[in-house]
PDB file of N, CA, C and O in Angstrom:
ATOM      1  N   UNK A   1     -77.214  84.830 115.831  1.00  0.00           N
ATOM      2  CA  UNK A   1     -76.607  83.681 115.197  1.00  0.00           C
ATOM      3  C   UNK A   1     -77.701  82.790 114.627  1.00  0.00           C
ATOM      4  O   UNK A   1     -78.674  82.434 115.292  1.00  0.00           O
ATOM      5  N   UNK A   2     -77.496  82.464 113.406  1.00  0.00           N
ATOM      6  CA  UNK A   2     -78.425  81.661 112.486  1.00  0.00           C
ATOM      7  C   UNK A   2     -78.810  80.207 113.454  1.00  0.00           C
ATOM      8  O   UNK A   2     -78.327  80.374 114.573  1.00  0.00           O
ATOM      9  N   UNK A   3     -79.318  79.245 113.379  1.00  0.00           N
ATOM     10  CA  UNK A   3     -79.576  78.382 113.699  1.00  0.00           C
ATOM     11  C   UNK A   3     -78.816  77.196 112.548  1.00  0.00           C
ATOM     12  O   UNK A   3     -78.942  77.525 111.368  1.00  0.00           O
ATOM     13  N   UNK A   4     -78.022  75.809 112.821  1.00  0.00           N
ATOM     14  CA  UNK A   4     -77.438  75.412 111.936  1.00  0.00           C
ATOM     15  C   UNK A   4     -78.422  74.268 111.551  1.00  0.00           C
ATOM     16  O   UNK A   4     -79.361  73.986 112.296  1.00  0.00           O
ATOM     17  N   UNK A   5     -78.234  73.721 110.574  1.00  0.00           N
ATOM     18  CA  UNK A   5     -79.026  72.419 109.918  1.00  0.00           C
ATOM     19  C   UNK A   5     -78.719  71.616 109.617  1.00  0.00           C
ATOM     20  O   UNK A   5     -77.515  71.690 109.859  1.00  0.00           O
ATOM     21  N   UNK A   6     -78.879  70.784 109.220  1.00  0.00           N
ATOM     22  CA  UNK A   6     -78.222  69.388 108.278  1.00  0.00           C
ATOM     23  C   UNK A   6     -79.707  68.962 108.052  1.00  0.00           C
ATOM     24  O   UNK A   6     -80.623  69.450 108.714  1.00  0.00           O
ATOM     25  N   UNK A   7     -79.884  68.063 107.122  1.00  0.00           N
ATOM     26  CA  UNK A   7     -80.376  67.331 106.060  1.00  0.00           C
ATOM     27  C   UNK A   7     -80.370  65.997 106.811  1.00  0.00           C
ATOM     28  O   UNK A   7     -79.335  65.578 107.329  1.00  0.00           O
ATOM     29  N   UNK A   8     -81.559  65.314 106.870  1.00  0.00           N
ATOM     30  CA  UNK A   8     -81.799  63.757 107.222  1.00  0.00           C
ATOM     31  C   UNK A   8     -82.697  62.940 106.338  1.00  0.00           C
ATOM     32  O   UNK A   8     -83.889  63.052 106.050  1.00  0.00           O
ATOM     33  N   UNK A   9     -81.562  61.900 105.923  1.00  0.00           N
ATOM     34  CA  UNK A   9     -82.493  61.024 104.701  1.00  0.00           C
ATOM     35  C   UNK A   9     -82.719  60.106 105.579  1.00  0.00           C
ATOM     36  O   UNK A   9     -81.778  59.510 106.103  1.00  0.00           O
ATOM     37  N   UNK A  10     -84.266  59.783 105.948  1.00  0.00           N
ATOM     38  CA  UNK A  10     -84.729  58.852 106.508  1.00  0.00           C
ATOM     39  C   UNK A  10     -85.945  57.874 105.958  1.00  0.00           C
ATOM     40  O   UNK A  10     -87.155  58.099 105.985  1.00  0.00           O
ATOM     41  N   UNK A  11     -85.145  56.560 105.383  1.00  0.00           N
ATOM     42  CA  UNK A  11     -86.087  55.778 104.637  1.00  0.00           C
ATOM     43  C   UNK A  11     -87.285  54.978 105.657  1.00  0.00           C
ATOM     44  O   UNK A  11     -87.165  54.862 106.877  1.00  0.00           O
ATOM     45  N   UNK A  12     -88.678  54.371 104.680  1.00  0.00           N
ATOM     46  CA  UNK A  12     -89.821  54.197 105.527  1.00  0.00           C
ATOM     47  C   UNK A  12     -89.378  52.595 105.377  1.00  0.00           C
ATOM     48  O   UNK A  12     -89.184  51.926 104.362  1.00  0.00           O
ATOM     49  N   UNK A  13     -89.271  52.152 107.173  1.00  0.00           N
ATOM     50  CA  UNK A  13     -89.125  50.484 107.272  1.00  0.00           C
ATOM     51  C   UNK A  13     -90.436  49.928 106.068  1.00  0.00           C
ATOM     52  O   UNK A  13     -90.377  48.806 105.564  1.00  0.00           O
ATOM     53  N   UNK A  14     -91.030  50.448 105.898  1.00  0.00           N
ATOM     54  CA  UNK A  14     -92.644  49.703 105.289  1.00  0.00           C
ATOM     55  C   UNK A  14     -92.193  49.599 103.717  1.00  0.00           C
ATOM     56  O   UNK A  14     -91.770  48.541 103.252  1.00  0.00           O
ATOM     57  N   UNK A  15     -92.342  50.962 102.836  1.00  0.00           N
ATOM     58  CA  UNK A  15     -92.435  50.861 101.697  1.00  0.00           C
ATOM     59  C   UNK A  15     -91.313  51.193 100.802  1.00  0.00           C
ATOM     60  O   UNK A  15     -91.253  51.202  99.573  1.00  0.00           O
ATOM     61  N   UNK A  16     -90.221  51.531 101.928  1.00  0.00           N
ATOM     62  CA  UNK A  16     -88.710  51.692 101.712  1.00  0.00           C
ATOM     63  C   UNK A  16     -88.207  53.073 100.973  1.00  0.00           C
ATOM     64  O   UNK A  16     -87.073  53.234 100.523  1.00  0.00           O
ATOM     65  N   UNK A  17     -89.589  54.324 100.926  1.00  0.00           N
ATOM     66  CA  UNK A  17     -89.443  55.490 100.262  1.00  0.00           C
ATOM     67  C   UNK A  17     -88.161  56.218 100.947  1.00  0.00           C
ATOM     68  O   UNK A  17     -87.948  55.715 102.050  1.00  0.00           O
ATOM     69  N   UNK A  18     -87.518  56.945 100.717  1.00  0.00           N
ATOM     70  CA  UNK A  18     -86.722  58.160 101.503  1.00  0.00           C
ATOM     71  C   UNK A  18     -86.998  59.664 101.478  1.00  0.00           C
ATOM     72  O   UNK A  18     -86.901  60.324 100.444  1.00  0.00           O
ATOM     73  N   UNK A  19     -87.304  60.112 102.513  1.00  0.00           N
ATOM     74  CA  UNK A  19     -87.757  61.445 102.840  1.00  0.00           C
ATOM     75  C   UNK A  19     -86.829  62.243 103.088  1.00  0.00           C
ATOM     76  O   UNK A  19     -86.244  61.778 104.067  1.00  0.00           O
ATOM     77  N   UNK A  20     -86.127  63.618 102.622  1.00  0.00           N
ATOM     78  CA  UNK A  20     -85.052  64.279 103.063  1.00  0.00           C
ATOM     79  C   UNK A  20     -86.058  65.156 104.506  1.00  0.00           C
ATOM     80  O   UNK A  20     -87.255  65.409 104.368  1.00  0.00           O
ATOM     81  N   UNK A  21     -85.338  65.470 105.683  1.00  0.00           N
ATOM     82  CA  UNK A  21     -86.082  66.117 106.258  1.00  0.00           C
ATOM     83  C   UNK A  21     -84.811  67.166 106.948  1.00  0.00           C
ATOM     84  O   UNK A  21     -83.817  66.594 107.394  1.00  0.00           O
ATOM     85  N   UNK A  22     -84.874  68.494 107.006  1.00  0.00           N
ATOM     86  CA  UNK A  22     -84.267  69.553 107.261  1.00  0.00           C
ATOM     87  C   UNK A  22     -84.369  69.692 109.045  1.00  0.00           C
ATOM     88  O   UNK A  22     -85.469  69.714 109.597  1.00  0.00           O
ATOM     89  N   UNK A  23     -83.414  69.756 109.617  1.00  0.00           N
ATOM     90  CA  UNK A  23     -83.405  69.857 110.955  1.00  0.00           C
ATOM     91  C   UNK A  23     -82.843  70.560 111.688  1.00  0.00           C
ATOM     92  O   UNK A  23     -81.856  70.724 110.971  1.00  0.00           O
ATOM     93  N   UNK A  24     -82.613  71.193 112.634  1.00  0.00           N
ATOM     94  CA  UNK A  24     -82.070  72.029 113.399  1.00  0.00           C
ATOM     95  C   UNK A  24     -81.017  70.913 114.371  1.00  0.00           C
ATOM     96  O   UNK A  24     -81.361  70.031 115.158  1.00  0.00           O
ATOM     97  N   UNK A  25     -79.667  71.350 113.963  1.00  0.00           N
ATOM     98  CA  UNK A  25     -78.693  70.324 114.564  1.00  0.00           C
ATOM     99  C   UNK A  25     -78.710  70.121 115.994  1.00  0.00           C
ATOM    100  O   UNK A  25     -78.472  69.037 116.526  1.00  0.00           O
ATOM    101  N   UNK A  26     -79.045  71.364 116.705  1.00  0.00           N
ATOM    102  CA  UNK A  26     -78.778  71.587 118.462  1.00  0.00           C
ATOM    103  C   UNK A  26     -80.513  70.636 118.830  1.00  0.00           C
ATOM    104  O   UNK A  26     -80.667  69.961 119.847  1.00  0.00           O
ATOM    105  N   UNK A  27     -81.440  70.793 117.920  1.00  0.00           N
ATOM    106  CA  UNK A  27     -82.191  70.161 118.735  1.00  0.00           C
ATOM    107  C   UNK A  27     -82.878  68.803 118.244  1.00  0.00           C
ATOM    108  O   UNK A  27     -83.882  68.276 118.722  1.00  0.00           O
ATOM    109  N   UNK A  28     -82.146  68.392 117.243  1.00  0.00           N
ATOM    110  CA  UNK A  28     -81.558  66.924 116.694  1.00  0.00           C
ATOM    111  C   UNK A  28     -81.405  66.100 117.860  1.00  0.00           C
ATOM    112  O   UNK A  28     -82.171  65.273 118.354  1.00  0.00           O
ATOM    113  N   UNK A  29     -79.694  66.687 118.371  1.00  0.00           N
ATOM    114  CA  UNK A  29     -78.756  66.061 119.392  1.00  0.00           C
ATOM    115  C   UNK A  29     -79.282  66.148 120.442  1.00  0.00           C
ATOM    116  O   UNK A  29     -78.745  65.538 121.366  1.00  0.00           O
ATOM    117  N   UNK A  30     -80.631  66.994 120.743  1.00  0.00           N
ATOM    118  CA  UNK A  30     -81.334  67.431 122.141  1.00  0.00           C
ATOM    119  C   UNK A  30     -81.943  65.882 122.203  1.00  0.00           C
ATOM    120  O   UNK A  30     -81.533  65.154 123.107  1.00  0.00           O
ATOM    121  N   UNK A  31     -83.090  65.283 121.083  1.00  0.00           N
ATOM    122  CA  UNK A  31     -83.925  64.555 120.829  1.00  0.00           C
ATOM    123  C   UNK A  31     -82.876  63.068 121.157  1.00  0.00           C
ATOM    124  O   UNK A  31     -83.049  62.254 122.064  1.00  0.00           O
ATOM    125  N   UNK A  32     -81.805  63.061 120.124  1.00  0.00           N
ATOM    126  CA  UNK A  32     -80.946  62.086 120.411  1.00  0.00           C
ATOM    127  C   UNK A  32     -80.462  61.379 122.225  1.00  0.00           C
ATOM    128  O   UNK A  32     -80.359  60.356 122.903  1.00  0.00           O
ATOM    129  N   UNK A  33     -80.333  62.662 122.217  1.00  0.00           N
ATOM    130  CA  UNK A  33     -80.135  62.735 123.862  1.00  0.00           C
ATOM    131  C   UNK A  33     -81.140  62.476 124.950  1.00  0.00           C
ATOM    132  O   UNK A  33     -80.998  62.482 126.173  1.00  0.00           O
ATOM    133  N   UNK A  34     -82.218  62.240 124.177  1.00  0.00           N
ATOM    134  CA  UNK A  34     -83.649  61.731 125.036  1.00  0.00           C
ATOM    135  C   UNK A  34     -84.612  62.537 125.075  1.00  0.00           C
ATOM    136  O   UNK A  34     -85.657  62.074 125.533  1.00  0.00           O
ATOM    137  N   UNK A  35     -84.617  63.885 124.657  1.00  0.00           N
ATOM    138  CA  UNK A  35     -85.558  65.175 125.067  1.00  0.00           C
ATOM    139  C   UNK A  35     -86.535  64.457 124.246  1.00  0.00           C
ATOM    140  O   UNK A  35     -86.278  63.746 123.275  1.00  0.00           O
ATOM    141  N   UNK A  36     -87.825  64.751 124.803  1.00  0.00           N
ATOM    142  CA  UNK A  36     -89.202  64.689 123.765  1.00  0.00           C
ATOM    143  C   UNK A  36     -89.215  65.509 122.512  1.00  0.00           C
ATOM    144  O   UNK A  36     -89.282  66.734 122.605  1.00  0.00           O
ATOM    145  N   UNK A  37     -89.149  64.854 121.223  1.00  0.00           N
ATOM    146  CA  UNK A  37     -89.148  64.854 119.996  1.00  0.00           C
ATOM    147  C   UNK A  37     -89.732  66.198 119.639  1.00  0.00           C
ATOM    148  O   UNK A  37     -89.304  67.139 118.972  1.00  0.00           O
ATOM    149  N   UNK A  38     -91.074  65.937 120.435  1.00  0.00           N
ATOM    150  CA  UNK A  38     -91.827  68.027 120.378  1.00  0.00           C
ATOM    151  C   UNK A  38     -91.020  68.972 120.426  1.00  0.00           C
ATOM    152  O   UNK A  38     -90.823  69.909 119.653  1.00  0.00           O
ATOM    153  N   UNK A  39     -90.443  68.610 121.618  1.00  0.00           N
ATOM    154  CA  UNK A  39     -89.669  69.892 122.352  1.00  0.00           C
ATOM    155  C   UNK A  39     -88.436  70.243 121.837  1.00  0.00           C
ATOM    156  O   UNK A  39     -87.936  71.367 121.886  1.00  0.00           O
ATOM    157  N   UNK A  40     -87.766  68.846 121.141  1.00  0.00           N
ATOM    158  CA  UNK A  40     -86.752  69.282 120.595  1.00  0.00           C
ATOM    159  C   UNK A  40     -86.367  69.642 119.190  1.00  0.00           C
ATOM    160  O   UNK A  40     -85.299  69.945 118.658  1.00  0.00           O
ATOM    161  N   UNK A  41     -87.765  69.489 118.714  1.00  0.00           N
ATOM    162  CA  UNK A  41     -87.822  69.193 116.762  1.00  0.00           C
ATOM    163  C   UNK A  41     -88.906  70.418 117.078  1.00  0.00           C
ATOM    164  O   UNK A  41     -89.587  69.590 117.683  1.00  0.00           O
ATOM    165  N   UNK A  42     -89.382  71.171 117.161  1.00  0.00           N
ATOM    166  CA  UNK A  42     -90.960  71.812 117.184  1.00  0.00           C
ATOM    167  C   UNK A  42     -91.463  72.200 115.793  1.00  0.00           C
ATOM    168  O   UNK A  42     -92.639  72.184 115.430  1.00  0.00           O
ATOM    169  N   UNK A  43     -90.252  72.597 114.973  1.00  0.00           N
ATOM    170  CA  UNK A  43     -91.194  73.030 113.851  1.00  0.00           C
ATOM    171  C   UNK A  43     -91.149  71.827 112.472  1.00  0.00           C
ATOM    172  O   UNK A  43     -91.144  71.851 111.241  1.00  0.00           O
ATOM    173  N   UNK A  44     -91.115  70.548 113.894  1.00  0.00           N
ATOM    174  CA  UNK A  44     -91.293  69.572 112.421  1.00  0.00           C
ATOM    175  C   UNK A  44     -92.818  69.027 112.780  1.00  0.00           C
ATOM    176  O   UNK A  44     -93.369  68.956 113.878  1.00  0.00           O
ATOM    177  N   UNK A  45     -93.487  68.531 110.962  1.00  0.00           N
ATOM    178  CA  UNK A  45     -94.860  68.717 111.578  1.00  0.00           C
ATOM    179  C   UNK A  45     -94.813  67.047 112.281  1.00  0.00           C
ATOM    180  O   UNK A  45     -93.721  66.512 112.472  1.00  0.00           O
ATOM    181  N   UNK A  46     -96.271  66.252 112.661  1.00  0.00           N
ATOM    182  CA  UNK A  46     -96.582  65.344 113.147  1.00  0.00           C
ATOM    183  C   UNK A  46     -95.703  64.369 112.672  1.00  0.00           C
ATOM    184  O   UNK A  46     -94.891  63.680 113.290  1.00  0.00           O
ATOM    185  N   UNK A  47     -96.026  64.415 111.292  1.00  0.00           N
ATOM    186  CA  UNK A  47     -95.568  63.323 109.989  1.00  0.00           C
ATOM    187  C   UNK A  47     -94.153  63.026 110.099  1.00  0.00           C
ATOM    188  O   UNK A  47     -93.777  61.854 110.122  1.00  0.00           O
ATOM    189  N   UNK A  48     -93.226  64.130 110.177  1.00  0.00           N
ATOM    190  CA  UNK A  48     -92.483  63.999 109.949  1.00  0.00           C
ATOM    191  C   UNK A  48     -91.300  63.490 111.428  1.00  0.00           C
ATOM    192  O   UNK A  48     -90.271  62.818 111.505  1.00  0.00           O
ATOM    193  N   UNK A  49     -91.968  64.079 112.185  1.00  0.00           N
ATOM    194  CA  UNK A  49     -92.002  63.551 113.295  1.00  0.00           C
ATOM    195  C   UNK A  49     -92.072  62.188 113.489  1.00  0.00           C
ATOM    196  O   UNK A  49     -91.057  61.682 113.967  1.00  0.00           O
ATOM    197  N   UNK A  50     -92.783  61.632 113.303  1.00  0.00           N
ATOM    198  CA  UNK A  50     -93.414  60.338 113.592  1.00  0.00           C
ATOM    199  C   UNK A  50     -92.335  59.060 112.126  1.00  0.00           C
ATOM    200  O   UNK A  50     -92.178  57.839 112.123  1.00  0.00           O
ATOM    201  N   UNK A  51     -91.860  60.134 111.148  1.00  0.00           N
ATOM    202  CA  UNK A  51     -91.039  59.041 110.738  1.00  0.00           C
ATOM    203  C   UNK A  51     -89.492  58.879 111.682  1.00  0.00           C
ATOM    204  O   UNK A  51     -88.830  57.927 112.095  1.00  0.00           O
ATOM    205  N   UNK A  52     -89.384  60.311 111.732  1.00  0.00           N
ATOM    206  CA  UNK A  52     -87.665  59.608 112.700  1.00  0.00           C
ATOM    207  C   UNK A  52     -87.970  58.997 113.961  1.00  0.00           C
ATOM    208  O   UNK A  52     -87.254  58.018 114.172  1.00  0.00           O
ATOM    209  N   UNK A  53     -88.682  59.217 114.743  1.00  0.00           N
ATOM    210  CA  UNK A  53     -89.045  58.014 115.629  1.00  0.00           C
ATOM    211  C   UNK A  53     -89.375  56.321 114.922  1.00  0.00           C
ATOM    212  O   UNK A  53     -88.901  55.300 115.420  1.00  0.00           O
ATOM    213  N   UNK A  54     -90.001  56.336 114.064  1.00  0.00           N
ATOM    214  CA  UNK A  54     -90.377  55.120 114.194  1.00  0.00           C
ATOM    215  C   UNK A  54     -90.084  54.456 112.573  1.00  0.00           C
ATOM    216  O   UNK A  54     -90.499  53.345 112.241  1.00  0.00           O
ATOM    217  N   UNK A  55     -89.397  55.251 111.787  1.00  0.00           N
ATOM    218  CA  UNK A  55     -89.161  54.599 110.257  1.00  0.00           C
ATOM    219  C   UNK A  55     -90.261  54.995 109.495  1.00  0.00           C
ATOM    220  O   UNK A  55     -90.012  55.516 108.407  1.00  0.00           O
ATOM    221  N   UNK A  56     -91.620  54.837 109.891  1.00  0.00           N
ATOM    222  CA  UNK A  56     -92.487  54.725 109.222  1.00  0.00           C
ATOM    223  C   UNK A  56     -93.057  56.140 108.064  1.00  0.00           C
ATOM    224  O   UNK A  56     -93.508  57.077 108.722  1.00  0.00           O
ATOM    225  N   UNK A  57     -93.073  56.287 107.121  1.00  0.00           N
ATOM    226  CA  UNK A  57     -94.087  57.377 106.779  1.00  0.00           C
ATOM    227  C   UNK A  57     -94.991  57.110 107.009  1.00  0.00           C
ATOM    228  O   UNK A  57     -95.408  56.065 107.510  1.00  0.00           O
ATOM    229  N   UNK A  58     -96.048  58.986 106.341  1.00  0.00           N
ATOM    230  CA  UNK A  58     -97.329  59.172 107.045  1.00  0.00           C
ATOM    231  C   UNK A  58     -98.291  58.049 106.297  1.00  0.00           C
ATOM    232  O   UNK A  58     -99.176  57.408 106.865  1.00  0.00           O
ATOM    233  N   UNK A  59     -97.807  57.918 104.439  1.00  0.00           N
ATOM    234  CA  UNK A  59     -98.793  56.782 103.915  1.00  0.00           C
ATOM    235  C   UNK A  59     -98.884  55.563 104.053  1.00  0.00           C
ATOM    236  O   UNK A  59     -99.978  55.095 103.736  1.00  0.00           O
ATOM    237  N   UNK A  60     -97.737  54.510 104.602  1.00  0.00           N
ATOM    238  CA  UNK A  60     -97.958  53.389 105.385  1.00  0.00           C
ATOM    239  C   UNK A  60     -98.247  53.939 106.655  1.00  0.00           C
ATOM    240  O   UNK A  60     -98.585  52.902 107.227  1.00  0.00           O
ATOM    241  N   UNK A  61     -98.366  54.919 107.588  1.00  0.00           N
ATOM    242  CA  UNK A  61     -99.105  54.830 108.861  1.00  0.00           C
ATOM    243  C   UNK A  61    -100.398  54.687 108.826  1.00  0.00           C
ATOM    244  O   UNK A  61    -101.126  53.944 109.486  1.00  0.00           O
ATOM    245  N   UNK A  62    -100.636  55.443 108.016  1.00  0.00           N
ATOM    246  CA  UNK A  62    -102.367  55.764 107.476  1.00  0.00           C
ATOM    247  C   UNK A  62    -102.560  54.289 107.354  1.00  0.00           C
ATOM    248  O   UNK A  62    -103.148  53.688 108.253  1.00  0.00           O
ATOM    249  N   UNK A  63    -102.180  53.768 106.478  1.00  0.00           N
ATOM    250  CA  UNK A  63    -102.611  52.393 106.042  1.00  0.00           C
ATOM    251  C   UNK A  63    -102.603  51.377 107.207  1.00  0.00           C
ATOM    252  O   UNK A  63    -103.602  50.759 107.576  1.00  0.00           O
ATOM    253  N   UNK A  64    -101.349  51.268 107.755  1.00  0.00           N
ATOM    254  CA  UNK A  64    -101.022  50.484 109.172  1.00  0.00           C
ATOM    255  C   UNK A  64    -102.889  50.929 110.315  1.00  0.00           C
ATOM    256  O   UNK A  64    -103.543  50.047 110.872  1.00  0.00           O
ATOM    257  N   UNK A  65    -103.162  52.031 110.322  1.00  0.00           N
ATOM    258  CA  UNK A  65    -103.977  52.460 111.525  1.00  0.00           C
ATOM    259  C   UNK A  65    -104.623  53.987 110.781  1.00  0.00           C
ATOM    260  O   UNK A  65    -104.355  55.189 110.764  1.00  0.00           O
ATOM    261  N   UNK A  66    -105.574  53.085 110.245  1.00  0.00           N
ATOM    262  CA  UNK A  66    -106.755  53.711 109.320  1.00  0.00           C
ATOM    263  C   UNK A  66    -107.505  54.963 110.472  1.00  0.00           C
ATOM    264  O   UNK A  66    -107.659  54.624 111.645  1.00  0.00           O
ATOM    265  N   UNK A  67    -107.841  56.082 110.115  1.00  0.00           N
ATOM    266  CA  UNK A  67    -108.813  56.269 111.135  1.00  0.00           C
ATOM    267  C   UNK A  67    -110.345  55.857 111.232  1.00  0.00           C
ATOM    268  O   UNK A  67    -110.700  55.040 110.383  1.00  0.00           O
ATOM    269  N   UNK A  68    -111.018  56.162 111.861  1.00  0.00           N
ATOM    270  CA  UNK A  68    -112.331  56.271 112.060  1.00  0.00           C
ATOM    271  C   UNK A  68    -113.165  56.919 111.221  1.00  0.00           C
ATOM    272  O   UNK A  68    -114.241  56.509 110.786  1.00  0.00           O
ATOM    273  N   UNK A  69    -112.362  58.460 110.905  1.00  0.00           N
ATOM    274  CA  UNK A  69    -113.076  59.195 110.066  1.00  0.00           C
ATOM    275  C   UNK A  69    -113.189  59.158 108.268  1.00  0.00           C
ATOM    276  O   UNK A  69    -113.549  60.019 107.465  1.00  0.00           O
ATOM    277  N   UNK A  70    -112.622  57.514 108.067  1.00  0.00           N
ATOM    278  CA  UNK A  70    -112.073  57.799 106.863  1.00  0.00           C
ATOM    279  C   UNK A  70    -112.595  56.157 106.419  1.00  0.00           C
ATOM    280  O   UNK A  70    -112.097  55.561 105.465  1.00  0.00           O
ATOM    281  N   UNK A  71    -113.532  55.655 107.181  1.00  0.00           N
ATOM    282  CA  UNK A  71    -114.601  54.701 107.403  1.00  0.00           C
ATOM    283  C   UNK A  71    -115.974  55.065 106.322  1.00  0.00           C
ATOM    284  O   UNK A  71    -116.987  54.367 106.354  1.00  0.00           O
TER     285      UNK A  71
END
């Protein structure tokens, strides 16, 4: 059995862009449900990750918390 999906438009609180991001529904509702985001999203990368937790995209994060290496 295929794995099912849906589509998540999730805009950035910062610069107000919208990102479509493709998801696996069972481990969406896993994440929803409290599971760690890793475990339940795995083949989403960092970035994308890190916007449905927190609104933000990766180019206002960057900007928000510059690294070291980029000094």
């Amino acid at each position: 059995m295929l794995p099912m999906t849906a589509v998540v438009v999730v805009p950035c609180r910062i610069c107000k862009s919208e990102q479509d991001l493709t998801v696996d529904t069972v481990g969406f509702n896993r994440w929803i449900a409290g599971e760690l985001i890793q475990e339940a999203l795995p083949e989403l990368d960092v970035d994308q990750r890190e916007l449905l937790i927190s609104n933000t995209c990766a180019k206002c994060w960057d900007e928000m918390f510059p690294s070291d290496e980029e000094e």
